[in-house]
C-alpha positions as CSV (number, residue, x, y, z in Angstrom):
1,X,96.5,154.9,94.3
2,X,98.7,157.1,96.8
3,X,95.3,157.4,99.0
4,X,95.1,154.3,99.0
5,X,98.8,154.4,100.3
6,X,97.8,157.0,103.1
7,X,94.9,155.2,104.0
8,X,96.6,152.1,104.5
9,X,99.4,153.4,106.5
10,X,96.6,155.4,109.0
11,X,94.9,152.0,109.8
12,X,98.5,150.8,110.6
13,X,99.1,153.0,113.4
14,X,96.3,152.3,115.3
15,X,97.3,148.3,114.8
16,X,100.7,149.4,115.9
17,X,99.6,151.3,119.0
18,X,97.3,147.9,119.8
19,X,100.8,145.9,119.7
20,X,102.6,148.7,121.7
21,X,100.4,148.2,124.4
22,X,100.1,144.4,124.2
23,X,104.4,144.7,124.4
24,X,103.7,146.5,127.7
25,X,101.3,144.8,129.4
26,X,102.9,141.2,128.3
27,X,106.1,142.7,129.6
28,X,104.5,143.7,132.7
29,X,102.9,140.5,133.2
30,X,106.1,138.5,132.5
31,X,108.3,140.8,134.6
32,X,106.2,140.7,137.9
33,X,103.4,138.3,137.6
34,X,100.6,139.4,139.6
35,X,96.6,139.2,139.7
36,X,96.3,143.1,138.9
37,X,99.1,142.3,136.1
38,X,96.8,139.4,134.4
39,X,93.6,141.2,135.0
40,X,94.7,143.9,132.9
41,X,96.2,142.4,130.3
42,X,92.7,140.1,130.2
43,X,90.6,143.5,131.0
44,X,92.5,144.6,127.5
45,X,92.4,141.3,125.4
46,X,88.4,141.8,126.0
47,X,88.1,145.0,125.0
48,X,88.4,144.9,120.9
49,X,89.3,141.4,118.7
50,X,91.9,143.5,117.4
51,X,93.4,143.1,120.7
52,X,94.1,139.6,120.5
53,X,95.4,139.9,117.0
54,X,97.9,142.7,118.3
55,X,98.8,140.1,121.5
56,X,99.6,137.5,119.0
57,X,101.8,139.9,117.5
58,X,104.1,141.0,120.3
59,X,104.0,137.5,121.6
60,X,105.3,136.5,118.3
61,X,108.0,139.4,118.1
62,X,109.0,138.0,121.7
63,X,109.7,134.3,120.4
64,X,111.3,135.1,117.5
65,X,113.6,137.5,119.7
66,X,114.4,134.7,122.0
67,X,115.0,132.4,119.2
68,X,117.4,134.6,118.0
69,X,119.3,135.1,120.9
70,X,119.4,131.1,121.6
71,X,120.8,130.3,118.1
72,X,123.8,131.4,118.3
73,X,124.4,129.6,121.1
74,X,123.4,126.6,120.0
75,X,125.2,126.8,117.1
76,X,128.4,126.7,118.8
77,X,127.3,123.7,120.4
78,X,126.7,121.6,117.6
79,X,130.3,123.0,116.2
80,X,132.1,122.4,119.4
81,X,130.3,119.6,120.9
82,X,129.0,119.8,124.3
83,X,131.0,121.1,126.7
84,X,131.2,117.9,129.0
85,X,134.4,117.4,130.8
């Protein structure tokens, strides 16, 4: 059982380096949109299904991350009310 351990934990870095890289080209793209920008990212996407799995990823890590930051804010809102005047 504890190679079955090892051997899960090598096919996770290779998954991890896929979403590493998806991070940085979605950050790339996102930061300074450009045709080179989306033609790599696309260039990449095409390049292995596990790609697109790993995209998914990041691009779910980045939702959630922005969900997390907005909640708090709108928390306060629905304590406080809207800040109308």
């Amino acid at each position: 059982m504890p190679r079955r351990t090892a051997m899960a934990r090598s096919a996770s870095v290779p998954a991890q380096a896929a979403v590493d890289t998806a991070w940085v080209l979605f950050c790339r793209l996102h930061d300074a949109p450009s045709r080179d920008h989306a033609d790599q990212l696309v260039q990449w996407l095409g390049e292995d299904p596990r790609h697109v799995r790993a995209f998914d990823e990041a691009l779910t890590l980045w939702a959630l991350a922005g969900a997390a930051l907005v909640k708090p804010v709108l928390d306060e809102t629905r304590r406080c009310g809207p800040d109308l005047q």
